[in-house]
VOGU-3710 file (C-alpha; in Angstrom, 3 decimals, decimal comma):
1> xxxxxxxxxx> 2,310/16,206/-9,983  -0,991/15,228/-10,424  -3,393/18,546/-12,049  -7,084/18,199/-11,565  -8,919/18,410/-15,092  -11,188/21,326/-14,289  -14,704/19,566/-16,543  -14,278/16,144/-15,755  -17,654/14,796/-14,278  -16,149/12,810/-11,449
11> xxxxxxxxxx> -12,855/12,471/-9,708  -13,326/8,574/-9,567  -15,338/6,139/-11,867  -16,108/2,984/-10,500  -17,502/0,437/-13,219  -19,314/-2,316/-10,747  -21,848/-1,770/-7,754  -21,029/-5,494/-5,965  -19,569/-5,142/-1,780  -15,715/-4,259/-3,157
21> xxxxxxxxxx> -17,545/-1,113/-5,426  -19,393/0,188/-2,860  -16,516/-0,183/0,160  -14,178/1,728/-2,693  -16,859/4,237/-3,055  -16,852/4,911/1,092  -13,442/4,866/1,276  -12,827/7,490/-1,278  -15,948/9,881/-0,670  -14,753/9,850/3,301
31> xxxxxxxxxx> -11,752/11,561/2,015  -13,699/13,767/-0,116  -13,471/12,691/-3,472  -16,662/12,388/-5,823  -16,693/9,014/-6,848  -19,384/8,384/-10,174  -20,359/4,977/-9,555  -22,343/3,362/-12,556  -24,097/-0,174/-12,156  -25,709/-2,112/-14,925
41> xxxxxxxxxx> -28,471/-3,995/-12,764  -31,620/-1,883/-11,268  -30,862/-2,367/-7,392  -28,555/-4,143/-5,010  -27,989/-7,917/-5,026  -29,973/-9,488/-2,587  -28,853/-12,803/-1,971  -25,838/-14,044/0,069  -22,188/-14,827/-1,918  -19,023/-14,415/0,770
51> xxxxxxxxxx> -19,671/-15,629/4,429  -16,159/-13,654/5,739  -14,720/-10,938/7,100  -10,990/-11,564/8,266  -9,505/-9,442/10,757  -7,477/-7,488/8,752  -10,691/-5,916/6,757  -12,845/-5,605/9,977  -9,547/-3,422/11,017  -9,415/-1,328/7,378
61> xxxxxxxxxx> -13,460/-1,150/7,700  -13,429/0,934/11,541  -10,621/2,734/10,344  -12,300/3,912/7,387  -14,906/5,361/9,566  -17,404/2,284/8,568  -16,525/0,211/12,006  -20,421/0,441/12,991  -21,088/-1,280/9,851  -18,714/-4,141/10,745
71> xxxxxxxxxx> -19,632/-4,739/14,069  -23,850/-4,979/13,056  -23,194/-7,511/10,502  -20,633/-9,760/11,624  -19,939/-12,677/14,242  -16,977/-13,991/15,741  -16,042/-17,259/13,735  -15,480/-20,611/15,721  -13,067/-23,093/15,433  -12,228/-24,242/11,337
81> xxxxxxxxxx> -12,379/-27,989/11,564  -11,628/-30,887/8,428  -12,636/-34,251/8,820  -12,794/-37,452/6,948  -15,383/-39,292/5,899  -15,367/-41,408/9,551  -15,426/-37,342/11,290  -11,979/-38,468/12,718  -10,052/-34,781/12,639  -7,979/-34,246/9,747
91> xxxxxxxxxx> -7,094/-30,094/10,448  -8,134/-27,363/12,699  -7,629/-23,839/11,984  -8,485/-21,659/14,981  -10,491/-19,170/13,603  -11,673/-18,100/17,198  -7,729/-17,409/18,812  -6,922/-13,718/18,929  -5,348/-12,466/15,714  -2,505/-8,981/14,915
101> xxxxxxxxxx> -5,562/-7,105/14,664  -6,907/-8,066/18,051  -9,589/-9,145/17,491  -10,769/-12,691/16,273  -8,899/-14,299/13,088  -12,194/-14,487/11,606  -15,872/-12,849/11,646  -18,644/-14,272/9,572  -20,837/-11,968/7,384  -24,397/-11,825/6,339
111> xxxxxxxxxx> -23,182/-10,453/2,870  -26,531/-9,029/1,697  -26,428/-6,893/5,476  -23,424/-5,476/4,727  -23,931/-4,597/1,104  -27,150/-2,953/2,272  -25,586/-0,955/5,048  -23,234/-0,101/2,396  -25,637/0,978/0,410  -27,675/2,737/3,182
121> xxxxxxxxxx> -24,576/4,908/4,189  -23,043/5,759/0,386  -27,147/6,906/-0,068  -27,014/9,199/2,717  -23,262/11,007/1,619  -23,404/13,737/-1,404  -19,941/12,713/-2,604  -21,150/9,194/-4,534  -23,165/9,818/-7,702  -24,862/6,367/-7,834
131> xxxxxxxxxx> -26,425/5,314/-11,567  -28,275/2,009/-12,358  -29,140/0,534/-15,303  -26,431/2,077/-16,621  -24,275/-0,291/-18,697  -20,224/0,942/-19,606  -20,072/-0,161/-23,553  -16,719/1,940/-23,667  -13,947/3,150/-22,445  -10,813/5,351/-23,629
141> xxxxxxxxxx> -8,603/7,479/-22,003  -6,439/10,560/-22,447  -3,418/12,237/-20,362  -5,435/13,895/-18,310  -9,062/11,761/-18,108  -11,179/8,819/-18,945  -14,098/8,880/-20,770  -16,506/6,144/-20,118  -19,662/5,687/-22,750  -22,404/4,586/-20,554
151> xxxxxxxxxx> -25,936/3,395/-22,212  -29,165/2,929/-20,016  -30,526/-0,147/-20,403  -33,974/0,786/-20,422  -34,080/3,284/-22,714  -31,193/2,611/-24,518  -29,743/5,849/-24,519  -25,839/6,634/-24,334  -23,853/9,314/-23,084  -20,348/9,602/-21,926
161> xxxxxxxxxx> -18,862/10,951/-18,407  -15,207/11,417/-17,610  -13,104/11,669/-14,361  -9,687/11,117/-13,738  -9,942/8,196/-13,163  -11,507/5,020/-13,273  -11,788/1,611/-11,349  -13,147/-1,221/-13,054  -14,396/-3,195/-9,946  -17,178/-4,926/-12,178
171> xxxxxxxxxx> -16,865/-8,824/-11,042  -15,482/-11,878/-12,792  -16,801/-11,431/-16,136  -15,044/-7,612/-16,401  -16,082/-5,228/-19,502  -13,469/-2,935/-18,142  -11,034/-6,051/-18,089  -12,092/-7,002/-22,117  -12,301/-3,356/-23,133  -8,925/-3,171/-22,337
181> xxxxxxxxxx> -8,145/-6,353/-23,648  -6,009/-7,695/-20,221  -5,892/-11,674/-20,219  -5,908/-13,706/-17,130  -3,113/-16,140/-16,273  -5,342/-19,895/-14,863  -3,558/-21,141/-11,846  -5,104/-24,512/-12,893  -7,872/-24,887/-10,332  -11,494/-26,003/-11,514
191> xxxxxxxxxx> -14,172/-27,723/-9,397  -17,997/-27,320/-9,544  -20,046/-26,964/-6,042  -23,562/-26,573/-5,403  -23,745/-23,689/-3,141  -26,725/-23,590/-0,787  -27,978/-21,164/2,103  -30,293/-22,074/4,414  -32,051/-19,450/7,318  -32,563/-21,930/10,436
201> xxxxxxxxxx> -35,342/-22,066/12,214  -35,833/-19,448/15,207  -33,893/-21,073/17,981  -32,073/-23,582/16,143  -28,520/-23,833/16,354  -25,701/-26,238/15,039  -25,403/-28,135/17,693  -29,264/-28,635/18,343  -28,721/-30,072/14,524  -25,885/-31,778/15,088
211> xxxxxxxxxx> -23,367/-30,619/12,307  -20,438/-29,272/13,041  -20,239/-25,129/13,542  -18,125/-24,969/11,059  -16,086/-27,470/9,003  -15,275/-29,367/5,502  -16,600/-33,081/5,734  -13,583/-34,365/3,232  -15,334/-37,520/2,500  -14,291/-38,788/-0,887
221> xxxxxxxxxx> -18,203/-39,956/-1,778  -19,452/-35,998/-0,843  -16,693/-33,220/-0,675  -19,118/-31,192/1,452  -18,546/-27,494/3,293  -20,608/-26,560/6,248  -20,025/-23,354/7,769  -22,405/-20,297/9,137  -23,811/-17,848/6,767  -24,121/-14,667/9,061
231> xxxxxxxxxx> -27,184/-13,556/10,514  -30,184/-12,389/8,346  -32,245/-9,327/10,689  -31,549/-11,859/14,157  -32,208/-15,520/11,747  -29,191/-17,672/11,550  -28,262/-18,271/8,256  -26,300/-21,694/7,396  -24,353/-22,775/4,224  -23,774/-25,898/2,825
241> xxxxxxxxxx> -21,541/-26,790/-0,413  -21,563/-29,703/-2,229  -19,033/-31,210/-4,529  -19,699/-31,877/-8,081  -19,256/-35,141/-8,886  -17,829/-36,677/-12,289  -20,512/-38,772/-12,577  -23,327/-35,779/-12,116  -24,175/-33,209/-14,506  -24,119/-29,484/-13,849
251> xxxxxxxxxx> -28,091/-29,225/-15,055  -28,576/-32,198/-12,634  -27,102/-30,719/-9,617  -29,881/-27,214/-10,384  -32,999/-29,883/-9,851  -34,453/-28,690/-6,591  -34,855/-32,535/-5,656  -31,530/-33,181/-5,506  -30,603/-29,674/-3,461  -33,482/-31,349/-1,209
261> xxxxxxxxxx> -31,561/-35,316/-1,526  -28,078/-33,432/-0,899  -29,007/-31,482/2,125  -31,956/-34,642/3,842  -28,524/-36,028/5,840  -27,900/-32,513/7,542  -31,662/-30,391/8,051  -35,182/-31,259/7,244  -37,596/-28,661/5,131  -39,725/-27,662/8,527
271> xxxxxxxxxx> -36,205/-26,760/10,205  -36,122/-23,130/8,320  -35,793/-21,617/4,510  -34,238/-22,650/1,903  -33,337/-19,168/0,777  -31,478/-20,323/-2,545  -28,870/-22,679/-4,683  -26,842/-22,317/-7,382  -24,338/-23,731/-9,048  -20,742/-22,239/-8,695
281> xxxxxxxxxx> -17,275/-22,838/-11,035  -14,581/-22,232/-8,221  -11,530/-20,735/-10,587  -8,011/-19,459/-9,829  -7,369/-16,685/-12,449  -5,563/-13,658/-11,722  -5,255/-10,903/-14,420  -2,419/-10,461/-16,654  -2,328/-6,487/-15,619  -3,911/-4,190/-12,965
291> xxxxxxxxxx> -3,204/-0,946/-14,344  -3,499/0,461/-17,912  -2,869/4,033/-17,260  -5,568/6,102/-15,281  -7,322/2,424/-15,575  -7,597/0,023/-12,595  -9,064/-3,218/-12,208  -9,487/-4,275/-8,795  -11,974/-7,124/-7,277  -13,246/-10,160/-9,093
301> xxxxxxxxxx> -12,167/-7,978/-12,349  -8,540/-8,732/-10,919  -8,714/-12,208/-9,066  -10,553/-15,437/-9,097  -10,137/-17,633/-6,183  -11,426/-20,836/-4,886  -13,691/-20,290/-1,303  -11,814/-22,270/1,139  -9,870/-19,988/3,175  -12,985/-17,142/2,660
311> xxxxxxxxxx> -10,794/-14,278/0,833  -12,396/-13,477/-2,262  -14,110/-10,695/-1,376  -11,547/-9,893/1,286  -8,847/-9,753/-0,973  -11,531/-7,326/-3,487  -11,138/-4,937/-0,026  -7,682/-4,722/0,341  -7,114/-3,960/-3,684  -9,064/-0,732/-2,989
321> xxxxxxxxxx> -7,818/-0,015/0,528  -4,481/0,210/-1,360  -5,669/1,480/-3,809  -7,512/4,481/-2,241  -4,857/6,146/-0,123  -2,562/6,395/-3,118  -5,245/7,572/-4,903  -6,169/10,568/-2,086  -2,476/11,110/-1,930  -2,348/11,971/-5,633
331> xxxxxxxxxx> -4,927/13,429/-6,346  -4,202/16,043/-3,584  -0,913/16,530/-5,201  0,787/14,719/-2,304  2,583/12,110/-4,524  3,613/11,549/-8,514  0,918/9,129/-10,463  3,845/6,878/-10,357  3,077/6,012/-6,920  0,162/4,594/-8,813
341> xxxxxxxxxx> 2,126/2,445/-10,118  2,773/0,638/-7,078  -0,720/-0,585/-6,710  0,069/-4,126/-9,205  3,482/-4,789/-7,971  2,356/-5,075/-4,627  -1,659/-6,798/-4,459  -0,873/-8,802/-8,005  1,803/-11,110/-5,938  -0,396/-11,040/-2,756
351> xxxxxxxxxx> -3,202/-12,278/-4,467  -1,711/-14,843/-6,253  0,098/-15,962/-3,201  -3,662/-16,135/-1,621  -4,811/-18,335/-4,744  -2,005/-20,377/-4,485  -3,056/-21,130/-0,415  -6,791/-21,750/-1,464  -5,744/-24,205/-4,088  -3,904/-25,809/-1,364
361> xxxxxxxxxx> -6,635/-26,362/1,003  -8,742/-27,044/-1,918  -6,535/-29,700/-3,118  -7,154/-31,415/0,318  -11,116/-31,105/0,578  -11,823/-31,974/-3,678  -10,449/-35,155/-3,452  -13,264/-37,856/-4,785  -10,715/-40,480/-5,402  -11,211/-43,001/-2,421
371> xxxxxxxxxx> -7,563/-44,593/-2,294  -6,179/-40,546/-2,684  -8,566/-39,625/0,240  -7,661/-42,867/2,153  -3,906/-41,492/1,645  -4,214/-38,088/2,815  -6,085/-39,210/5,794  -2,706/-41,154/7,305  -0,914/-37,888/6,539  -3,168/-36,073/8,178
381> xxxxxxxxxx> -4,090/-38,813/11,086  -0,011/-39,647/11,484  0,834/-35,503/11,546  3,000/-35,831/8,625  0,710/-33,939/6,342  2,277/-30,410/5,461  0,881/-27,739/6,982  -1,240/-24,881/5,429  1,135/-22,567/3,980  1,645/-19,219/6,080
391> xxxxxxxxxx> -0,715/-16,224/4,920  1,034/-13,596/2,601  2,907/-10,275/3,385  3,631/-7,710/0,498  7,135/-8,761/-1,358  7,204/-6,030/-3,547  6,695/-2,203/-3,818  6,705/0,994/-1,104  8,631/-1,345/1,285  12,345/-0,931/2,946
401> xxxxxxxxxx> 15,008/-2,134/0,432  18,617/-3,036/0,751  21,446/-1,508/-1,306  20,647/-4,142/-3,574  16,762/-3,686/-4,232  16,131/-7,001/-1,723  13,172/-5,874/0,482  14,560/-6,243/4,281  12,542/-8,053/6,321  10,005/-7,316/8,141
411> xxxxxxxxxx> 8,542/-5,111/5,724  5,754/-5,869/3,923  4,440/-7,406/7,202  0,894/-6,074/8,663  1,481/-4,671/11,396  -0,010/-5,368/15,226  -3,478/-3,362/16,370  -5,356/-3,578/19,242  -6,744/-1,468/22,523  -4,544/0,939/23,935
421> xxxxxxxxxx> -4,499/3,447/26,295  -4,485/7,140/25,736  -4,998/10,277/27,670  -6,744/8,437/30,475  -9,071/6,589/28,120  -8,728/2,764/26,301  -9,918/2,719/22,437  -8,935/0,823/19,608  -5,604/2,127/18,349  -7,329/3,278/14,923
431> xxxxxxxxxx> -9,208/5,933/16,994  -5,935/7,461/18,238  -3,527/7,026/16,007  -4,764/8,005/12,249  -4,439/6,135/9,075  -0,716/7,417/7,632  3,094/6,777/7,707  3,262/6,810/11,408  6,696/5,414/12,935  6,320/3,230/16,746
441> xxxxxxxxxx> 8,763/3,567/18,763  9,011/0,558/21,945  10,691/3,011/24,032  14,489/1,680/23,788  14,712/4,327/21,251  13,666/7,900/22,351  12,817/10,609/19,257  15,726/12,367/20,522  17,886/9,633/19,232  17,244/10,227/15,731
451> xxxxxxxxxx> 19,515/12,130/13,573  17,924/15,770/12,526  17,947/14,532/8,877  15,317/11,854/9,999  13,427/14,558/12,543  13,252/16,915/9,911  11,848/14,393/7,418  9,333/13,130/10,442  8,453/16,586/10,481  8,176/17,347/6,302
461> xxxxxxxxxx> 6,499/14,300/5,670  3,734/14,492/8,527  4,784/10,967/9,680  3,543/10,642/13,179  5,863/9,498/15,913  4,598/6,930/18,752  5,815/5,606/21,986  4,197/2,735/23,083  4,670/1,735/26,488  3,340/-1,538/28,558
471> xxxxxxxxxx> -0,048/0,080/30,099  0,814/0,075/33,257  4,251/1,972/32,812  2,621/4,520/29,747  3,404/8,292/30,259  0,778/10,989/29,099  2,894/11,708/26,102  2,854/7,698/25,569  0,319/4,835/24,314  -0,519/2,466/26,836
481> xxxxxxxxxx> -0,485/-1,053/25,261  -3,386/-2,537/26,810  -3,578/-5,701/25,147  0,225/-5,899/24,331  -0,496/-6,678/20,972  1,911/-4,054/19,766  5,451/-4,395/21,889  4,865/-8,589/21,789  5,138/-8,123/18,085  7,826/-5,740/18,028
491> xxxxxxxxxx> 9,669/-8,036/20,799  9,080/-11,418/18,951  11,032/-9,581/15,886  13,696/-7,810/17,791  12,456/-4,569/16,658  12,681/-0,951/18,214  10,968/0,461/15,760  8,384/-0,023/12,785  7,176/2,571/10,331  3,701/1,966/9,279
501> xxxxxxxxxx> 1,962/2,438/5,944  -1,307/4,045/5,571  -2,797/0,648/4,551  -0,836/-0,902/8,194  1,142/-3,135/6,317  5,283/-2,295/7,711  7,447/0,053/5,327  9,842/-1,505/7,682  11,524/-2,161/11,107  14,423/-1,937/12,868
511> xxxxxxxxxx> 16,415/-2,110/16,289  19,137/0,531/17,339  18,683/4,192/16,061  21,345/3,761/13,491  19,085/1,112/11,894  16,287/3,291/12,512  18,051/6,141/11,064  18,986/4,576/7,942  15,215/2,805/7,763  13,821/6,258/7,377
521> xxxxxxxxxx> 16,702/7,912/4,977  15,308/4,841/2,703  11,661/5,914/3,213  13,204/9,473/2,112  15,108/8,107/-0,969  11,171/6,435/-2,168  9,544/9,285/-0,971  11,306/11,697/-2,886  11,391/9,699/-6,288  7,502/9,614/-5,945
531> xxxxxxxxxx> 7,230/12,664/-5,109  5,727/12,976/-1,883  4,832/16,346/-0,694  4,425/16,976/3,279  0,733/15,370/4,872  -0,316/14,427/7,809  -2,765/11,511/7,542  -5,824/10,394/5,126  -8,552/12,578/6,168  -11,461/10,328/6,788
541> xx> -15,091/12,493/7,229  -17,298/10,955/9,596
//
């Protein structure tokens, strides 16, 4: 069981200050942890990187208590369409339909907003120690603490802090990563694109300019990606990406004539700002390893992915929403460290599964070969093409396993969210039923059909137990399912019940209470060989 060093510095080190840093710092300062967070630069970055949100982070964000951040910087997203170089329809990916979480699939994101809410809100808590110009040169570790040697870059002076432990969240390029000496495994993806953002013009829109809302123009003479770029304090900010040709030189592509020659088929100079351009590798590279003791590497310090299905930075969020419950739960001496030891097993495939997808779509839009784009066109045009590839679940890890160690399905699933009704008043289902192991029950299952064994553990473990009802048939002791997210999920799967992870992905499902029964005597059996100790639900300050 996890024993708090009584002179470390910090609970949590984060090496990094970039959007996955500072969501990591929330997350674990909210449950009342003091995070040391130590940034090499002088101030936040200011210019935009990641356009999206999906719907599973816009979830994890109001459930972390930071939903009033999400909803001031984001925007539904609209339909995802792929043409061909005659704007004949190739693929379209409705961004806009509803999605599990309720919401849409999609929201786009002013990046620079949200890191500066970010920002704004970590500045206004006690629990997040916040140093820049402070460089990590290096890092060891003991049983019981880390010890990173920070020097400030102004001054050159060096120091060392310690906590228990440490996240290196410090983008692509990773000192934590080479400190440790961790390699990273190339999925074999490498393209150049000229990345350029654009504010428009007050009043101007994508239709008054004629492009599409948002789309990838797959034409083999220009591989080109337009799509919105959030909005910048009410201005509507616009991306475009252009392919690097073989013919074209990196230092070429930087010449503000051609960002000006590149961008004279889509806007004109007097239609807004161009805000800036530069010059990006797309990679696939995941790290070899995650963890290295009380040493995690989460973010861009973990992954590398290409753009085109908008996860990078999503993915960064869900390594340290995973990463941050298990981290509360043993550091409260909840759980063994070796439910630490989780954390790789289960976002190291996931990640690499989401690589893996945006080489996919990749493959389709960097394709400068005429008689190869000519090709994939008649696929596309004849419906013969294969579709994208379904998005992940979690294969490995705190999930329901078999005699056999074979995860049952549905486990490792995210689970359904939406509005429900409660007590006489409708609210998102985050707002009434709290982050933990929480077990919904449809109603063909009543609590009093589990054994005592799995009552009592209900009861010992703090998991909560649900009834959700359809809304118009919901007791007072019941959640009404307003949207019927929830039992249409459950239905579609044949499932009674589902216990829920703190993170919402499934520990598993079942139908009949002696499935039930037996789902949550295997929750038991993994509980007890991490050690879990009775609690209720992450405690998340407001």
């Amino acid at each position: 069981m996890e024993v708090m060093a009584a002179d470390v510095d910090y609970d949590v080190i984060q090496i990094g200050y970039g959007p996955v840093s500072k969501a990591s710092a929330l997350f674990l300062s909210r449950m009342g942890w003091k995070v040391g967070v130590f940034e090499r630069w002088q101030e936040v970055y200011s210019l935009p990187r990641a356009v999206c949100i999906d719907h599973e982070i816009f979830r994890v964000l109001h459930a972390a208590g930071l939903g009033h951040i999400a909803d001031s910087v984001t925007n539904d997203a609209p339909v995802y369409r792929w043409f061909n170089a005659e704007w004949k329809q190739l693929l379209a990916i409705d961004w806009a339909a509803g999605s599990i979480s309720g919401g849409s699939e999609v929201n786009f994101v002013h990046q620079p907003s949200f890191e500066w809410a970010m920002d704004a809100e970590i500045k206004s808590r006690p629990g997040v120690d916040l140093n820049f110009n402070c460089e990590a040169v290096a890092i060891s570790q003991t049983a019981d603490r880390v010890t990173v040697t920070v020097r400030d870059t102004k001054s050159g002076a060096t120091r060392k802090v310690t906590a228990r432990y440490l996240l290196g969240i410090d983008g692509a390029n990773s000192l934590v990563r080479e400190q440790l000496g961790i390699g990273r495994t190339d999925l074999g993806f490498e393209a150049d694109w000229l990345v350029i953002d654009f504010t428009l013009k007050d009043g101007l829109t994508a239709r008054d300019l004629g492009i599409p809302e948002c789309g990838q123009y797959c034409n083999p003479e220009r591989p080109t990606t337009i799509v919105p770029g959030g909005i910048d304090n009410g201005r509507i900010c616009r991306r475009w990406e252009f392919m690097r040709l073989p013919h074209e030189t990196r230092e070429e592509m930087l010449e503000e004539k051609k960002v000006w020659d590149l961008l004279s088929a889509w806007i004109k100079p007097d239609q807004g700002e161009l805000v800036r351009h530069a010059l990006y590798t797309f990679r696939s590279l995941v790290a070899d390893k995650w963890q290295d003791g009380r040493i995690f590497l989460a973010g861009d310090a973990a992954h590398v992915m290409p753009p085109f299905m908008g996860q990078g930075m999503c993915a960064g969020l869900r390594d340290v929403w995973n990463l941050a419950w298990k981290l509360d739960r043993v550091m409260k001496g909840d759980a063994d460290a070796s439910l630490l030891e989780t954390y790789e097993p289960e976002r190291a495939p996931h990640a690499t599964d989401v690589i893996k997808a945006s080489i996919f779509l990749g493959s389709i839009i960097c394709m400068p070969d005429a008689q190869k784009a000519a090709e994939r066109d008649a696929a596309f045009l004849s419906s013969s093409a294969p579709p994208p590839p379904p998005f992940p679940i979690l294969t490995k890890g705190l999930l329901e396993k078999d005699r056999d160690g074979n995860v049952v399905s549905p486990a490792g699933q995210l689970a359904p969210h939406g509005a429900v009704r409660y007590h006489g008043k409708t609210s998102r289902l985050d707002r009434v039923v709290l982050p933990g192991f929480n077990l919904f029950l449809s109603g063909a299952i009543k609590p009093s059909e589990l054994t005592p064994a799995a009552r009592s553990l209900c009861e010992a473990q703090g998991i909560e137990i649900v009834t959700v009802a359809d809304r118009r048939l919901a007791g007072d002791d019941q959640i009404g399912d307003t949207q019927g997210q929830i039992l249409t999920f459950m239905k579609e799967r044949g499932l009674d019940a589902m216990l829920v992870r703190p993170d919402f992905y499934l520990f598993g499902g079942a139908a009949g209470a002696s499935r039930v029964n037996a789902m949550l005597m295997e929750f038991d059996r993994q509980a007890q060989a991490h050690g879990f100790h009775p609690t209720r639900a992450m405690a998340i300050s407001a």
